[in-house]
C-alpha positions as CSV (number, residue, x, y, z in Angstrom):
1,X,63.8,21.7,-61.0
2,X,63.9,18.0,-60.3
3,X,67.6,18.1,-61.2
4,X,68.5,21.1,-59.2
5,X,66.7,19.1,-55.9
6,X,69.4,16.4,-56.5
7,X,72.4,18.6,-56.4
8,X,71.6,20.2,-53.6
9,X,71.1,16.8,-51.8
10,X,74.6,16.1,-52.9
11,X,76.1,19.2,-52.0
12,X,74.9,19.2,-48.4
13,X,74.5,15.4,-47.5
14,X,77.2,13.2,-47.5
15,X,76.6,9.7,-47.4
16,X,79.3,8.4,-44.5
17,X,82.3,10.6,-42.8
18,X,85.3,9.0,-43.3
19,X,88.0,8.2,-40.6
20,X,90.3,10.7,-42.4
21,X,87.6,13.2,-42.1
22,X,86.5,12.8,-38.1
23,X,87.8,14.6,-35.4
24,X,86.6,14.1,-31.9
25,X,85.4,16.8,-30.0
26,X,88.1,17.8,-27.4
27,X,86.6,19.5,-24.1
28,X,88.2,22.2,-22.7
29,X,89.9,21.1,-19.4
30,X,89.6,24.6,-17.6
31,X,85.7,24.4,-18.0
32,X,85.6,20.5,-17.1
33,X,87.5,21.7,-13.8
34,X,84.9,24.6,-13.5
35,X,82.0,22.8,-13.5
36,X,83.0,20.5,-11.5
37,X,84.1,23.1,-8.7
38,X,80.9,24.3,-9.3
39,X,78.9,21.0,-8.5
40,X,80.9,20.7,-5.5
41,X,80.6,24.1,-4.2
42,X,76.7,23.5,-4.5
43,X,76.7,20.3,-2.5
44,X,78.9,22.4,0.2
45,X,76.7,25.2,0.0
46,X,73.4,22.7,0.5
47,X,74.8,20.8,3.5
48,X,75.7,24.0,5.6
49,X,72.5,25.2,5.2
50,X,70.7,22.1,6.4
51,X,73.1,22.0,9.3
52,X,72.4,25.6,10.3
53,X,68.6,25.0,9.3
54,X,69.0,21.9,12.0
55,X,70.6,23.9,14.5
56,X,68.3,26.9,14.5
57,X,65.7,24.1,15.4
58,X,67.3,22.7,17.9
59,X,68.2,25.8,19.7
60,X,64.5,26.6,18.8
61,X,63.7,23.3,20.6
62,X,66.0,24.2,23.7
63,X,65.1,27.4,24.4
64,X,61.3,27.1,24.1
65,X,59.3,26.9,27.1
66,X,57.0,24.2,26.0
67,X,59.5,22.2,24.8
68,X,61.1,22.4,27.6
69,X,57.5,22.0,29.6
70,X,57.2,18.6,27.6
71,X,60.4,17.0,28.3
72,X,60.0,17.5,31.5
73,X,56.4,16.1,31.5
74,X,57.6,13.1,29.5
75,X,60.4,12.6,32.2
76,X,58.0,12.5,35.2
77,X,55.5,10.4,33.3
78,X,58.7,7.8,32.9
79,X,59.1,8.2,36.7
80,X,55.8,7.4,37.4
81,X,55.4,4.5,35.2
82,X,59.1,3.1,36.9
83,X,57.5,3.5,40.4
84,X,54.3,1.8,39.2
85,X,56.2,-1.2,38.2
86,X,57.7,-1.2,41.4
87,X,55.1,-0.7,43.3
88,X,52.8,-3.5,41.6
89,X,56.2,-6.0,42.3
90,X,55.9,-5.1,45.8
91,X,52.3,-5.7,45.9
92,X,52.6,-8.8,44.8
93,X,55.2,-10.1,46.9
94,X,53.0,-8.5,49.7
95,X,50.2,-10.7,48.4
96,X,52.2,-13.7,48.2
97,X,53.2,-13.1,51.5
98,X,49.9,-12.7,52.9
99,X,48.6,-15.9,51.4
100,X,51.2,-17.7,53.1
101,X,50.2,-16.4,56.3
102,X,47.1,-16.7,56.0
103,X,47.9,-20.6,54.8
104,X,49.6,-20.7,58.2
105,X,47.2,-19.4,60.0
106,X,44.5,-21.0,58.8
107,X,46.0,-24.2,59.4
108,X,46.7,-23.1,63.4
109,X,43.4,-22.1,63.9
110,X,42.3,-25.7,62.1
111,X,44.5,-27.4,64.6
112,X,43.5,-25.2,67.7
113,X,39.8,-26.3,67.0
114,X,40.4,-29.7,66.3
115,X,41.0,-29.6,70.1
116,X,37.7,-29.0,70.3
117,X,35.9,-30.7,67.9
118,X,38.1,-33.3,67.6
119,X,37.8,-33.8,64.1
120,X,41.3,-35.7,63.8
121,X,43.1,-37.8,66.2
122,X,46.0,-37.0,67.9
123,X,49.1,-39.0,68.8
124,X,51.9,-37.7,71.1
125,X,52.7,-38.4,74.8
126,X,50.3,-37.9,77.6
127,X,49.1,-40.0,80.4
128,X,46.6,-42.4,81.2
129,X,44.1,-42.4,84.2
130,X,42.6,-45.3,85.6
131,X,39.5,-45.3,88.2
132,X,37.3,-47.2,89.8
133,X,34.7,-47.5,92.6
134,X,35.4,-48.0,96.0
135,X,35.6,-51.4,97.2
136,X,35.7,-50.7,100.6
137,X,33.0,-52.4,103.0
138,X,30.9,-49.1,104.2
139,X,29.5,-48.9,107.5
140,X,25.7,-48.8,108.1
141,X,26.1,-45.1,108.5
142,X,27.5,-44.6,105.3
143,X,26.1,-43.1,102.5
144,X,27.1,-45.9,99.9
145,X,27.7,-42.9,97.0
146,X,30.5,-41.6,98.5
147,X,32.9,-45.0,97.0
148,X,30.8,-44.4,93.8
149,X,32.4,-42.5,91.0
150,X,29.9,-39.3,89.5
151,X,29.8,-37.7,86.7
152,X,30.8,-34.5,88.2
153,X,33.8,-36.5,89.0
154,X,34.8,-36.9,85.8
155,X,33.8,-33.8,84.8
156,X,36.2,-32.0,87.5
157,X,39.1,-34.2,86.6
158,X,39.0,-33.8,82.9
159,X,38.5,-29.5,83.3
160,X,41.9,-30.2,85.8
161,X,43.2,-31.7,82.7
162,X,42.4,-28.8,80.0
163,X,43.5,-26.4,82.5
164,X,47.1,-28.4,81.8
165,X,46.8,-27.7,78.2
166,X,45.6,-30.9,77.0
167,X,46.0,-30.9,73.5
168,X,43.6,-33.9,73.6
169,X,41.4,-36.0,76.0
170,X,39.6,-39.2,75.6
171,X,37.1,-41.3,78.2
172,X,36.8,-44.7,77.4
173,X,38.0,-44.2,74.3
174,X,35.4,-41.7,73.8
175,X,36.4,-38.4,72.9
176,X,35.9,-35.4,74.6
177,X,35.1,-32.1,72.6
178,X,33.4,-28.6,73.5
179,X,29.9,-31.0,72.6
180,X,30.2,-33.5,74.5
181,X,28.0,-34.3,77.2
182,X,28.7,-36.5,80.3
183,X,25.5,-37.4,82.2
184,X,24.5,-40.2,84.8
185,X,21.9,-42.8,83.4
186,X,21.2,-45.1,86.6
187,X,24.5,-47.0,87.2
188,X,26.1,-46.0,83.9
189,X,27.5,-42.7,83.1
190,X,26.4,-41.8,79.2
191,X,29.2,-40.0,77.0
192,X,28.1,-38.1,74.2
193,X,25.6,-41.2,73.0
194,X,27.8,-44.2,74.5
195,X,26.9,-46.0,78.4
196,X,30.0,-46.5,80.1
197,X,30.6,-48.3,82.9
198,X,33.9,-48.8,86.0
199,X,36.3,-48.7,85.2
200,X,37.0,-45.4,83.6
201,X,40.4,-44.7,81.4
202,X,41.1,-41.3,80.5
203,X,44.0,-40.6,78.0
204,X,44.9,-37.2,77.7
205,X,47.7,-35.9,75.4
206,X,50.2,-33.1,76.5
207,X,53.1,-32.6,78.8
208,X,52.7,-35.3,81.0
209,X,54.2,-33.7,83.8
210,X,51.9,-30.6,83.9
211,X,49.1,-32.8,83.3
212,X,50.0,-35.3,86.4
213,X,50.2,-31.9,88.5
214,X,47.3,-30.3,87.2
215,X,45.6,-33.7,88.4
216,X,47.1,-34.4,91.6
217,X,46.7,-30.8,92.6
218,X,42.9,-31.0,93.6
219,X,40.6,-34.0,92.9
220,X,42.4,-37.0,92.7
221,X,43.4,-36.6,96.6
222,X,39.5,-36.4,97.5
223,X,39.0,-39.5,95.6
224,X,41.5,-41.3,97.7
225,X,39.9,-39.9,101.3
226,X,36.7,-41.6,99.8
227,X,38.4,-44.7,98.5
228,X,38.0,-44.6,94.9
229,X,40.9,-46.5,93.7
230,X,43.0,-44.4,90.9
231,X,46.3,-44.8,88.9
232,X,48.5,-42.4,86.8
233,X,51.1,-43.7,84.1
234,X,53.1,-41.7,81.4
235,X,53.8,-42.4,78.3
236,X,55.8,-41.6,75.2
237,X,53.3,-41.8,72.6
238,X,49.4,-42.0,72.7
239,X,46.8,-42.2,70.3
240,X,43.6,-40.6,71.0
241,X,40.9,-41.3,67.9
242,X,38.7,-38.9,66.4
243,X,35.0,-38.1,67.4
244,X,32.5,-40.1,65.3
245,X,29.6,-38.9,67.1
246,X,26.7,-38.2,64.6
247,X,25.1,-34.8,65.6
248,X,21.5,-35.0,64.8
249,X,19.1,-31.5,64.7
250,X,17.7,-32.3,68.1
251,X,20.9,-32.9,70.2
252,X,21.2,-29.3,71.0
């Protein structure tokens, strides 16, 4: 049995093919060509169904209402958002703008009442007004206040002198704002908490021509009838210092 195994082993196994004995396997060409028509076909065959898959979906797409609902949504919300933009640019340009006038205005109005409070002194041209009592004997019928010069004096010629447009006005080198106070104290006339005495100097800055006419228009002629002696120069540049008066809770 054992020997009968062995012969069939020989019969049907060979130990090695030799070169004279192999042959390669030769493909038919008409089948190679087939298949490959085939593959290619398939690929063909694929592609023109995704395109016409594609282009049902897009004509789906187009011809939907809601489709067409949300482009159209997604359009005007692109509007708004541009016009947003542009509004918020102009806002801030507005803003800007506003600041700056406000800036400007600010400082006018700071300027307008430093003319009033005379927080900062002011140079420019103005004149200068010199007075001083009458020296003029008086008769014994006389009343001897009428050479003397009054606080209401003052008072009149300095109101002639804002009614100019006085940017600025001084007395004694005391100057005059919208709290100052010019009273009579025996012989002396007291400006806001300084005695002063003839003669007077007031400085006044503006246009020196309206402010020489504003002057000459009303009171300084009835000073002359009652001999109070006055003078009136221009000049190009005057400085007129700040107030330094201390205001103190009772003053008012």
């Amino acid at each position: 049995m054992r020997a009968k195994r062995d012969m069939d082993w020989k019969i049907f196994i060979k130990p090695y093919i030799s070169s004279e004995e192999y042959k390669p396997y030769n493909i038919d060409s008409k089948r190679l060509n087939g298949f490959i028509f085939f593959i290619i076909l398939g690929f063909i065959t694929s592609f023109s169904l995704i395109t016409k898959v594609e282009g049902k979906s897009d004509n789906y797409k187009t011809s939907n209402p809601a489709h067409f609902k949300i482009q159209k949504l997604k359009e005007t919300i692109n509007n708004v958002e541009i016009s947003n933009a542009m509004i918020e640019s102009e806002i801030l340009l507005l803003n800007h703008s506003l600041a700056q006038m406000l800036e400007s205005k600010e400082k006018q109005e700071i300027l307008m009442l430093s003319r009033f409070t005379g927080t900062h002194k002011k140079i420019g041209p103005g004149i200068v007004i010199k007075l001083s009592d009458s020296d003029k004997p008086l008769e014994l019928y006389e009343n001897p206040n009428i050479g003397l010069i009054h606080n209401t004096d003052l008072l009149n010629l300095i109101n002639d002198l804002w009614a100019a447009k006085a940017e600025a006005i001084s007395l004694n080198n005391e100057r005059i704002t919208s709290r100052t106070g010019i009273r009579c104290v025996g012989p002396t006339i007291l400006v806001n908490k300084t005695r002063i005495a003839p003669p007077f100097v007031i400085k006044a800055v503006g246009n020196p021509q309206e402010l020489i006419k504003s002057a000459e228009k009303e009171h300084l002629p009835t000073f002359q009838v009652a001999g109070i002696k006055y003078s009136i120069e221009k000049y190009n540049k005057l400085e007129i210092p700040a107030d330094n008066t201390i205001i103190l809770a009772g003053d008012f």
